[in-house]
KOLKOL-691448 format. One line per field, with one value per atom (N, C-alpha, C): x, y, z; atom name. Coordinates in steps of 0.02 Angstrom, whole numbers, padded with zeros to 5 digits. Layout:
BEGIN
xx c(X|...)
yy c(Y|...)
zz c(Z|...)
site c(CA|...)
//
This chain:
BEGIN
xx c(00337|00340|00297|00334|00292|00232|00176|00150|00093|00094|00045|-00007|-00048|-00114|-00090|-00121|-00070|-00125|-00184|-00248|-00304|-00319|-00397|-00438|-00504|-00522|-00610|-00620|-00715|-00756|-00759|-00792|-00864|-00910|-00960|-00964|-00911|-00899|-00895|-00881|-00880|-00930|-00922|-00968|-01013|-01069|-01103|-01078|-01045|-01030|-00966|-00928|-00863|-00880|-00922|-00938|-00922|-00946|-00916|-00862|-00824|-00742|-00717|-00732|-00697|-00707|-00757|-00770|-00730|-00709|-00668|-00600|-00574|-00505|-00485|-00537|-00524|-00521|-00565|-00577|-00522|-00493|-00428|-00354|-00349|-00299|-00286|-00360|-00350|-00352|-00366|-00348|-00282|-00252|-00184|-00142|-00169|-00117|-00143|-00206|-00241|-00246|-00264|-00289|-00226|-00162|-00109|-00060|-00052|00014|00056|00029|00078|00101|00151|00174|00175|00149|00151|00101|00062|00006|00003|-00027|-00041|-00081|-00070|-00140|-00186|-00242|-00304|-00300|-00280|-00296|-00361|-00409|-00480|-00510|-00589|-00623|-00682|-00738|-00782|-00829|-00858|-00878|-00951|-00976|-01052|-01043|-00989|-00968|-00910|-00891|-00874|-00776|-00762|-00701|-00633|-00594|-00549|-00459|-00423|-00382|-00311|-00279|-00243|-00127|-00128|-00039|-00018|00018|00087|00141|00159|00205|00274|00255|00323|00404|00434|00453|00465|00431|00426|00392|00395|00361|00350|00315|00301|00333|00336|00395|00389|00340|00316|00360|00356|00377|00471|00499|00559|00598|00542|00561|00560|00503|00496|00545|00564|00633|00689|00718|00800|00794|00737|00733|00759|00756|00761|00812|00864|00932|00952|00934|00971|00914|00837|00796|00776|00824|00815|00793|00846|00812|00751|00717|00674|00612|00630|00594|00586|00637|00636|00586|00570|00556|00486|00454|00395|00377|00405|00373|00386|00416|00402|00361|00339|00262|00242|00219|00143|00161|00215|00210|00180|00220|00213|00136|00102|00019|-00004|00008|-00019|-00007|00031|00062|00024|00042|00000|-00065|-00094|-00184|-00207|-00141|-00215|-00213|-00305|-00304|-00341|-00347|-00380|-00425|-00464|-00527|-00602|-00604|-00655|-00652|-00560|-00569|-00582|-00560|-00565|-00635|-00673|-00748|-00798|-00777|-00826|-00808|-00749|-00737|-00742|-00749|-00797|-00861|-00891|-00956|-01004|-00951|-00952|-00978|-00948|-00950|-01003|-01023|-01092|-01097|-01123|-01129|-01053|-01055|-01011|-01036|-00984|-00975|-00932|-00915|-00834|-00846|-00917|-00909|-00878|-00916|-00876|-00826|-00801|-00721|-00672|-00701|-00669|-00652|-00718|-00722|-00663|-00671|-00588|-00619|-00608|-00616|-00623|-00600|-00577|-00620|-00668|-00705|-00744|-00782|-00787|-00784|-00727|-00662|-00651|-00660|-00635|-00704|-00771|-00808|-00804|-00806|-00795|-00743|-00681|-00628|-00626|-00672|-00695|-00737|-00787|-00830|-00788|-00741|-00716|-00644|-00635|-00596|-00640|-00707|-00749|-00751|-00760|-00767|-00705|-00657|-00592|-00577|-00614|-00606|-00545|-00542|-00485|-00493|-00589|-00604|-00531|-00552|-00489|-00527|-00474|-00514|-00451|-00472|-00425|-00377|-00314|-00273|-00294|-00277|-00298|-00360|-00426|-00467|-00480|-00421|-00412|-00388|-00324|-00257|-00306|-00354|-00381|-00443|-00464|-00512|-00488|-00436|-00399|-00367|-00346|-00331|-00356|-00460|-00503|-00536|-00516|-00556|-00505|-00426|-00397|-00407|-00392|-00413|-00494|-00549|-00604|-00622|-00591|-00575|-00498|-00487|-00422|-00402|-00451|-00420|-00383|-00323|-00272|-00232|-00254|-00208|-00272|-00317|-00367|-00314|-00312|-00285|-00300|-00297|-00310|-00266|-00306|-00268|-00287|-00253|-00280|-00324|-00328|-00360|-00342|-00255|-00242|-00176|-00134|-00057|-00008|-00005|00059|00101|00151|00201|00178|00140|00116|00068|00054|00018|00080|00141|00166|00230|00255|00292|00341|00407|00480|00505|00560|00606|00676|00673|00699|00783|00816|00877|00875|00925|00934|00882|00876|00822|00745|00724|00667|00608|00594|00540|00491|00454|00398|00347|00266|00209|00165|00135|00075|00005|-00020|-00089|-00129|-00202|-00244|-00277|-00303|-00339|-00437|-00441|-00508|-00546|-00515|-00559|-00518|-00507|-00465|-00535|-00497|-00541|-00502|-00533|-00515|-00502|-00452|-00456|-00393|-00397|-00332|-00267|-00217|-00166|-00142|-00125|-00097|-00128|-00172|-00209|-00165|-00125|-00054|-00015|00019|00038|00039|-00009|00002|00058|00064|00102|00195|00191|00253|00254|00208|00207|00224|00190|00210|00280|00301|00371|00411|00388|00445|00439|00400|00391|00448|00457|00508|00568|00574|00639|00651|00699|00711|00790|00841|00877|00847|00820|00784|00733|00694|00644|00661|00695|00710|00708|00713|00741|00661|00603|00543|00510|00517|00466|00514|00561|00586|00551|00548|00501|00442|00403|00325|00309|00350|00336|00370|00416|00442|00367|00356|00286|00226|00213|00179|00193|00245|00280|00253|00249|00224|00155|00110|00061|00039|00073|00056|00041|00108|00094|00019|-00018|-00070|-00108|-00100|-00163|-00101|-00179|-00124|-00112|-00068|-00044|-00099|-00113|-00178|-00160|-00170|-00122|-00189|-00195|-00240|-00203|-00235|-00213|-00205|-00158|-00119|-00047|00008|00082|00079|00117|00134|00089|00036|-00012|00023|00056|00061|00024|00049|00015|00006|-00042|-00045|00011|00050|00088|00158|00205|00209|00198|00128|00114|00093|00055|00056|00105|00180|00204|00226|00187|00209|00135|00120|00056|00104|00145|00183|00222|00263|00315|00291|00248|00219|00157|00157|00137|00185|00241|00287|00324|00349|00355|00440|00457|00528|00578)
yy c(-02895|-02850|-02789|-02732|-02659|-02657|-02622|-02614|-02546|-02513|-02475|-02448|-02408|-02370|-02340|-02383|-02344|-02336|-02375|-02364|-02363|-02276|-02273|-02251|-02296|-02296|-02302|-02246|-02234|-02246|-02293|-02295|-02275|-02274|-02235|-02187|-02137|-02056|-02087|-02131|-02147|-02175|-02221|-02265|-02304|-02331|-02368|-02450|-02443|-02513|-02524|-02481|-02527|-02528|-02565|-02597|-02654|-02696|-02767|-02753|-02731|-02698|-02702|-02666|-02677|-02753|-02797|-02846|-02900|-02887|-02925|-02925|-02852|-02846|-02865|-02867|-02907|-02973|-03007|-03072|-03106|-03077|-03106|-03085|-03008|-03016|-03044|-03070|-03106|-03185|-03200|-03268|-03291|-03234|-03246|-03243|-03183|-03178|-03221|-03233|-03275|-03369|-03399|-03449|-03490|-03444|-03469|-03448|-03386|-03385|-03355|-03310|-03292|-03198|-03182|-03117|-03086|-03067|-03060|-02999|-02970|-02926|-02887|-02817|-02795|-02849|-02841|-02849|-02803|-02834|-02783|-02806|-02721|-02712|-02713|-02690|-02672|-02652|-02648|-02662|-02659|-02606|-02582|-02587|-02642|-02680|-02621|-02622|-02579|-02497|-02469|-02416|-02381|-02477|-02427|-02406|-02445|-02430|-02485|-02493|-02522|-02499|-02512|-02494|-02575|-02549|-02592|-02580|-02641|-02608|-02566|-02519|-02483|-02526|-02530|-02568|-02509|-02462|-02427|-02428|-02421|-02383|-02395|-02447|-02482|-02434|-02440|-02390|-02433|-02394|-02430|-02462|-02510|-02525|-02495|-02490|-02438|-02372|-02341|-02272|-02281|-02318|-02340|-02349|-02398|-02396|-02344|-02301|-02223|-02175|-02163|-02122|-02150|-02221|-02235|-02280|-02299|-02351|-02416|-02474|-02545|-02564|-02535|-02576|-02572|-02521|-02536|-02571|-02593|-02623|-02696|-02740|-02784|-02848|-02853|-02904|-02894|-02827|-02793|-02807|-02822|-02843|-02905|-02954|-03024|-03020|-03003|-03007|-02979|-02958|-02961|-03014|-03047|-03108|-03159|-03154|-03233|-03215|-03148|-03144|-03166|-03135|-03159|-03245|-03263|-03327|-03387|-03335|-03357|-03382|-03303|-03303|-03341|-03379|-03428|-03481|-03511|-03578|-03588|-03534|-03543|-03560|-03521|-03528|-03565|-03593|-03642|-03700|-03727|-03786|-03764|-03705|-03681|-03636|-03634|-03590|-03589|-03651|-03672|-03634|-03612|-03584|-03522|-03495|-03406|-03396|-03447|-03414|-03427|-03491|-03465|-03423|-03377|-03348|-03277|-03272|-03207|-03214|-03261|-03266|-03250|-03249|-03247|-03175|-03130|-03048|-03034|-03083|-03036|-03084|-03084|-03134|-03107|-03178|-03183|-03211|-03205|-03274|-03302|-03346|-03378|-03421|-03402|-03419|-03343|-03284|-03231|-03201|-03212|-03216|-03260|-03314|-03371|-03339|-03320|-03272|-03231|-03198|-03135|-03081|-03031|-02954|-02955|-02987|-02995|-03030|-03070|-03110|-03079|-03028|-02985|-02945|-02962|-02939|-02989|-03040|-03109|-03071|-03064|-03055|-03001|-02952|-02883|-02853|-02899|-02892|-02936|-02995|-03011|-02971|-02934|-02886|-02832|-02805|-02725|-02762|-02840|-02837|-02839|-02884|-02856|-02802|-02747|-02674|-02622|-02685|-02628|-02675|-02724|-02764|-02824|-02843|-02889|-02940|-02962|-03042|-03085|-03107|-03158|-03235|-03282|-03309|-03360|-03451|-03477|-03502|-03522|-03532|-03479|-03403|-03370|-03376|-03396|-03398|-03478|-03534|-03571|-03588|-03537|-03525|-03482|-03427|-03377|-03439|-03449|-03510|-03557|-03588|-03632|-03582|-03547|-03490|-03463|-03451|-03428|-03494|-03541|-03609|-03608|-03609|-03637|-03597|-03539|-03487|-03482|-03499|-03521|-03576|-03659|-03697|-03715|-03663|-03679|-03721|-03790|-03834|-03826|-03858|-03863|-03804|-03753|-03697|-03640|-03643|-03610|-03577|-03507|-03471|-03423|-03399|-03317|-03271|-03219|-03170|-03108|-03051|-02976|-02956|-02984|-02948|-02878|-02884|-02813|-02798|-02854|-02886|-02832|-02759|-02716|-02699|-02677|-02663|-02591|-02563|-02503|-02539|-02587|-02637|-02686|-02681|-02700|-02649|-02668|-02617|-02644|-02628|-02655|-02590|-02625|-02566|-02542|-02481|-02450|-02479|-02465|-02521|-02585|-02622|-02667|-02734|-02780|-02830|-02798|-02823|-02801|-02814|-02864|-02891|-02862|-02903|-02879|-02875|-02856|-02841|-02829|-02863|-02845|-02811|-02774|-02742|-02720|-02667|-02693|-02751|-02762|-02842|-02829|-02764|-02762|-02798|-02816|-02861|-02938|-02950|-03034|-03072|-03124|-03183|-03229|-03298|-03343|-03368|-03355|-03367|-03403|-03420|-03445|-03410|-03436|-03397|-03367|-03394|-03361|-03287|-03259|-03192|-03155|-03201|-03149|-03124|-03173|-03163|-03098|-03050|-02981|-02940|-02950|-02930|-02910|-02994|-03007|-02911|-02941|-02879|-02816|-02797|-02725|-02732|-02757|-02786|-02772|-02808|-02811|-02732|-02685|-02645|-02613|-02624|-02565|-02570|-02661|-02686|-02723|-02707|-02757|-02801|-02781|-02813|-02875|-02833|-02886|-02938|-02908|-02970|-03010|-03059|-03153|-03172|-03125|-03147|-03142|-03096|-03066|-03135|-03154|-03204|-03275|-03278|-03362|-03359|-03323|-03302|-03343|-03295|-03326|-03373|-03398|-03495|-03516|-03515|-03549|-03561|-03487|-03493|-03543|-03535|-03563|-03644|-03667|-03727|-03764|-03724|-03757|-03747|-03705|-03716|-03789|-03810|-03857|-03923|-03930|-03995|-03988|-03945|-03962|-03985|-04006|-04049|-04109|-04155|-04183|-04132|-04150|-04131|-04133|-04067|-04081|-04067|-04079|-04083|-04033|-03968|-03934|-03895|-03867|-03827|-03872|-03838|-03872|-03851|-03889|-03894|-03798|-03774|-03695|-03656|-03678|-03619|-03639|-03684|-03720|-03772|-03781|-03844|-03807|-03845|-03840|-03883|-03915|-03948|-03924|-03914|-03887|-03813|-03823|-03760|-03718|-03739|-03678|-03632|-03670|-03628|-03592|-03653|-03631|-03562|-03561|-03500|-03444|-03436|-03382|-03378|-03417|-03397|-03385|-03412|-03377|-03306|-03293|-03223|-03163|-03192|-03133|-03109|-03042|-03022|-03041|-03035|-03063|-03011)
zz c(03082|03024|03039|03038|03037|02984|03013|02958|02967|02919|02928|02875|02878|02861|02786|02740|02664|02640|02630|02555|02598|02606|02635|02565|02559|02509|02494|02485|02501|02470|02432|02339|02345|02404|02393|02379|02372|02349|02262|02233|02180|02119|02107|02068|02128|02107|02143|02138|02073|02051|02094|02103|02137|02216|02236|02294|02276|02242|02218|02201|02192|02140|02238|02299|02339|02377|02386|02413|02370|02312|02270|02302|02297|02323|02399|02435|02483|02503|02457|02476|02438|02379|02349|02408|02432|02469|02527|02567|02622|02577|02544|02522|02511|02478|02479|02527|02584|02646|02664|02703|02748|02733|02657|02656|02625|02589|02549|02577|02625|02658|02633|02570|02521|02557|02521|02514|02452|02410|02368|02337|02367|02381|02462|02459|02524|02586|02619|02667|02689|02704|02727|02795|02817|02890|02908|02891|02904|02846|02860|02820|02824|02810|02827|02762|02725|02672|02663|02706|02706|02696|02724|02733|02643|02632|02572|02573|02652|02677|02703|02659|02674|02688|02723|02761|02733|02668|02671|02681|02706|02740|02670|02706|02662|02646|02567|02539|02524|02535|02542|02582|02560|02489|02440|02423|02368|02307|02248|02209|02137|02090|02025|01989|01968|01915|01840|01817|01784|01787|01816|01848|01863|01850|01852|01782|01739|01661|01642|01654|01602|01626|01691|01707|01705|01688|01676|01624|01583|01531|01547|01530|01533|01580|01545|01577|01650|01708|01783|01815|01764|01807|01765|01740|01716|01777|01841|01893|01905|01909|01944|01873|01816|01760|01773|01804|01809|01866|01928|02000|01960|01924|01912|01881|01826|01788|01839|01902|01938|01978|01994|02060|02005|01954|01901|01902|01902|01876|01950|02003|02076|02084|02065|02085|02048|01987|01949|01975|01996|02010|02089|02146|02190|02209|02171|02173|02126|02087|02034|02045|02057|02096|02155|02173|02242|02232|02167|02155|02208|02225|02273|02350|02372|02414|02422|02349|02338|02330|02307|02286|02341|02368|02457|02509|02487|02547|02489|02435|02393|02404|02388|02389|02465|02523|02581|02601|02536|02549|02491|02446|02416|02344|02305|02246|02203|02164|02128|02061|01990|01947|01912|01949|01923|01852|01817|01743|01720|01724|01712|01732|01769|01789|01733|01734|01674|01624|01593|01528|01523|01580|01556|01540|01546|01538|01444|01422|01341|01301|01336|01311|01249|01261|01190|01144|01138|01105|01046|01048|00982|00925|00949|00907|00867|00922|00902|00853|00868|00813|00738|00761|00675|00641|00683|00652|00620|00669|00657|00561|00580|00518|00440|00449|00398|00362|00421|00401|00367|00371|00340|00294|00251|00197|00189|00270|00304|00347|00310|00346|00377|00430|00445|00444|00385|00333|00373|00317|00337|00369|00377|00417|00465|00466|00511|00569|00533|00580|00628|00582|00630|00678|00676|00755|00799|00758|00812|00858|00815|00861|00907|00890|00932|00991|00978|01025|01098|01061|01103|01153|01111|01132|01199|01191|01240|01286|01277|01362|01372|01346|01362|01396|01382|01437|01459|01532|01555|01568|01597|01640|01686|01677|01734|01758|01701|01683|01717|01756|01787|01854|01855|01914|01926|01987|01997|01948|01937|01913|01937|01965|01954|01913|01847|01805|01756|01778|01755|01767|01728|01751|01708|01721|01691|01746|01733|01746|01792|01805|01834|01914|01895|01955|01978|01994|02048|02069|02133|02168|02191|02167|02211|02230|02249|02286|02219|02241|02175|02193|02244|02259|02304|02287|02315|02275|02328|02302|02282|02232|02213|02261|02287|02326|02297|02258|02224|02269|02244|02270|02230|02202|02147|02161|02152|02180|02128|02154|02102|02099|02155|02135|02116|02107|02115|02065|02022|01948|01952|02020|02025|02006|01978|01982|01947|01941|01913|01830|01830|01744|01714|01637|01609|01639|01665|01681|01617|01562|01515|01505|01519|01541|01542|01596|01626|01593|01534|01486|01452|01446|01421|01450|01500|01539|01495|01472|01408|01364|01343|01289|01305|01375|01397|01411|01441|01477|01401|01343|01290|01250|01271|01229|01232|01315|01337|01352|01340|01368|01337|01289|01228|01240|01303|01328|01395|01423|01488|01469|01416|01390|01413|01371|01391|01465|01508|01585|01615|01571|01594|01567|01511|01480|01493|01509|01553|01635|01681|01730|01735|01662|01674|01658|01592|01587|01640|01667|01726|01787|01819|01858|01832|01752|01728|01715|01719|01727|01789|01841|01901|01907|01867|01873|01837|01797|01744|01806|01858|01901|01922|01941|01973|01953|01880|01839|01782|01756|01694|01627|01591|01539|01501|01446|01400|01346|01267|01222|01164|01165|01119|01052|01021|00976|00905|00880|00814|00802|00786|00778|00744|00758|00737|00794|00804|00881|00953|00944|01027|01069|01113|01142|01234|01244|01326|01345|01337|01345|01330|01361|01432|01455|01501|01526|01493|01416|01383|01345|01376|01344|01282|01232|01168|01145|01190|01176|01186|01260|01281|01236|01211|01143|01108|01093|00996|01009|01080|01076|01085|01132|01148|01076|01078|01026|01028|00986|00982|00932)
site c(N|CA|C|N|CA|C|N|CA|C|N|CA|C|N|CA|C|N|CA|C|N|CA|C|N|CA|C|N|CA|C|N|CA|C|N|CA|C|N|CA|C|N|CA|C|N|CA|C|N|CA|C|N|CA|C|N|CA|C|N|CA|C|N|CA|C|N|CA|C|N|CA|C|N|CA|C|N|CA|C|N|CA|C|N|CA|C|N|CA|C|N|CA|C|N|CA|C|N|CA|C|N|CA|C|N|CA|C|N|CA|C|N|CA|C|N|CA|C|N|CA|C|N|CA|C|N|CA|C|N|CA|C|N|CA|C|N|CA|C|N|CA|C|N|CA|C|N|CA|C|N|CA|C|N|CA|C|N|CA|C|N|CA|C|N|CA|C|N|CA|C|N|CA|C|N|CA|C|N|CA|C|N|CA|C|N|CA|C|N|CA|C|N|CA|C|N|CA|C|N|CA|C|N|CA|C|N|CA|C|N|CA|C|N|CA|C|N|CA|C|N|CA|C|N|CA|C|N|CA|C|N|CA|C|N|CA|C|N|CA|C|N|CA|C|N|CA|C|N|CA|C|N|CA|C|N|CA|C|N|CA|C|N|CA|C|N|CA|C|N|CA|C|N|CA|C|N|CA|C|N|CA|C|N|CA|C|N|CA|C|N|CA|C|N|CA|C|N|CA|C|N|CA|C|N|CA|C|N|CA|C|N|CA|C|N|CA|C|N|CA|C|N|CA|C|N|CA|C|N|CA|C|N|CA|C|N|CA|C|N|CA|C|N|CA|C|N|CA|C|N|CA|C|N|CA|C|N|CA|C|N|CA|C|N|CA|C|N|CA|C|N|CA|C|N|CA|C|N|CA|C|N|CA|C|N|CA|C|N|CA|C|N|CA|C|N|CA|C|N|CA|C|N|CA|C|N|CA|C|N|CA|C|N|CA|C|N|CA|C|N|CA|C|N|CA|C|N|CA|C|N|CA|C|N|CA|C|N|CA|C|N|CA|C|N|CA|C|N|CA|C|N|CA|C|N|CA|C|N|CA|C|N|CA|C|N|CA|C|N|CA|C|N|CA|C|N|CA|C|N|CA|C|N|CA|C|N|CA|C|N|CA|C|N|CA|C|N|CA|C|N|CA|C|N|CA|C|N|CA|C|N|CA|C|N|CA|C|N|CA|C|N|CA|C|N|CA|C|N|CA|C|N|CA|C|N|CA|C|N|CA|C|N|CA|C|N|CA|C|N|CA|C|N|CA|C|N|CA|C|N|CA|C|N|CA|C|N|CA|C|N|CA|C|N|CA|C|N|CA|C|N|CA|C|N|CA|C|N|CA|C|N|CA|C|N|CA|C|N|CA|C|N|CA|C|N|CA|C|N|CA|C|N|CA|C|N|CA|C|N|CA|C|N|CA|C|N|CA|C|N|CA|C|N|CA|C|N|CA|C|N|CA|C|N|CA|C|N|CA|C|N|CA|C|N|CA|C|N|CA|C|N|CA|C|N|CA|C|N|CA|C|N|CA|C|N|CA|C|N|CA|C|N|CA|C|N|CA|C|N|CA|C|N|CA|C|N|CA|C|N|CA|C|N|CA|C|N|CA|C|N|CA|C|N|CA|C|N|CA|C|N|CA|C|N|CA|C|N|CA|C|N|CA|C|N|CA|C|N|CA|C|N|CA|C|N|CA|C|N|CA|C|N|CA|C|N|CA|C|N|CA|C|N|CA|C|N|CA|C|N|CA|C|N|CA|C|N|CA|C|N|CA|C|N|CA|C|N|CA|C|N|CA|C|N|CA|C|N|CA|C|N|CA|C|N|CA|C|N|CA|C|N|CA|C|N|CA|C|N|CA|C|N|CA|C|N|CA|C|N|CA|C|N|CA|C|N|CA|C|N|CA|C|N|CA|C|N|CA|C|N|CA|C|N|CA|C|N|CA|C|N|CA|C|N|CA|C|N|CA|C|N|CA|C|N|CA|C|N|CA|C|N|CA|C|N|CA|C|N|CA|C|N|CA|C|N|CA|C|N|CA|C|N|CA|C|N|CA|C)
//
C-alpha cells in the first residue's frame, strides 16, 4: 500500500498543552494499526514526541463526510452515512476489552488517566445543567431526575461496554471517498481514550439532523458495532423499563436517544 506525508504538525508553535493532545494521537493510532491490526484510522509515519512533530499517512482522496452532506444533502450519501456508523461501531467492538494494552503503550509516552478518560469530556455537564435548570425556574424534579441519574450512573460505570473512543465522533472527523465504496477512516484521535462506547452515540444525532432518509441505516450500524461490543463481557441488566437496559448492548439507551 502507497503511502505518503499528509499531517505535518508542530504544536509547539501552539498551546503548550497539546503536547499530551499529540502523544495521545499517537499512541491510539499505533494501537490500532500496530497492536489491533485495524484500518480504520491514519498511520503515523514518524514522530518526533520532544520536537512537537508528527508525520501521519495521507488518506486521500478521501475527504469529509461532513463536507459531502452540506454540498448535496443526505440522499447520494446515505451508504457513505451507513460506512460511518459501522467504523464508530467497528472501533467500539474492537478495542473493548483491550484497555490495558492502549494505556501501557500511552503511558509509555508520558502520564496518563484512564479514570479521566472514563469520565468523558461531558462529565461536567450533568451538574452544570441541573444548576443552569434551577436558574430558568425548570428544576428537573421526579421521574425526570430519575432517568437522568440512571443515565449518568450507566456511562459512569461502563463495564463491559468500556471502549476506545476519539473523543469527538461527528461526521466532520471521518473521511470516505466521495465515489464508489466509501472506505471509511476516522481521525482526530487527539482526546482518545477509554470510555462508555455509547459516547459514540452523539454521533446519531448529528447524523439525524441532516439525514432524515438515511438515519435508520446510520443508527442500525452503531447498535450493530455495539452488539459486538456487548460479547466481550456478560450481559448487565441497569436502568429502569422506559430508560433502557445494558442489555442488549445498550441498545435501548441508543434508541431512546436517537431522535426519531
Amino acid at each position: 500500500m502507497r503511502q505518503y506525508v499528509a499531517n505535518l504538525r508542530r504544536r509547539g508553535r501552539r498551546l503548550p498543552g497539546d503536547r499530551p493532545r499529540t502523544r495521545t494521537e499517537v499512541a491510539a493510532l499505533r494501537f490500532l494499526a500496530d497492536d489491533l491490526g485495524l484500518d480504520l484510522a491514519p498511520r503515523v509515519l514518524a514522530a518526533d514526541l520532544d520536537g512537537g512533530l508528527v508525520v501521519l499517512e495521507d488518506l486521500s482522496p478521501r475527504t469529509p463526510l461532513d463536507g459531502l452532506l452540506r454540498a448535496d444533502g443526505p440522499a447520494p450519501h446515505a451508504g457513505r452515512l451507513a460506512a460511518f456508523g459501522r467504523a464508530r461501531g467497528t472501533l467500539n467492538a474492537a478495542t473493548a476489552g483491550r484497555a490495558a494494552t492502549y494505556y501501557a503503550r500511552r503511558a509509555a509516552l508520558g502520564p496518563v488517566s484512564p479514570a479521566e478518560d472514563r469520565a468523558g469530556h461531558f462529565a461536567g455537564h450533568h451538574e452544570r445543567g441541573l444548576r443552569a435548570a434551577d436558574v430558568f425556574g425548570a428544576p428537573v424534579t421526579g421521574r425526570a431526575a430519575g432517568e437522568l441519574a440512571a443515565a449518568v450512573a450507566e456511562l459512569r460505570e461502563p463495564g463491559p461496554f468500556l471502549a476506545l473512543s476519539n473523543s469527538d465522533p461527528e461526521s466532520n472527523n471521518v473521511l470516505v471517498h466521495a465515489a464508489g465504496e466509501p472506505d471509511a477512516r476516522l481521525i482526530d484521535f487527539e482526546f482518545a481514550g477509554y470510555t462508555h462506547c455509547l459516547h459514540d452515540a452523539v454521533c446519531l444525532t448529528a447524523a439525524a439532523r441532516r439525514t432524515p432518509g438515511p438515519r435508520p441505516a446510520s443508527v442500525a450500524a452503531v447498535v450493530l458495532g455495539l452488539g459486538h461490543a456487548r460479547r466481550q463481557g456478560p450481559p448487565v441488566r441497569v436502568g429502569r423499563p422506559g430508560i433502557g437496559h445494558r442489555e442488549p448492548a445498550g441498545a435501548g439507551y441508543v434508541q431512546h436517544a436517537a431522535p426519531r
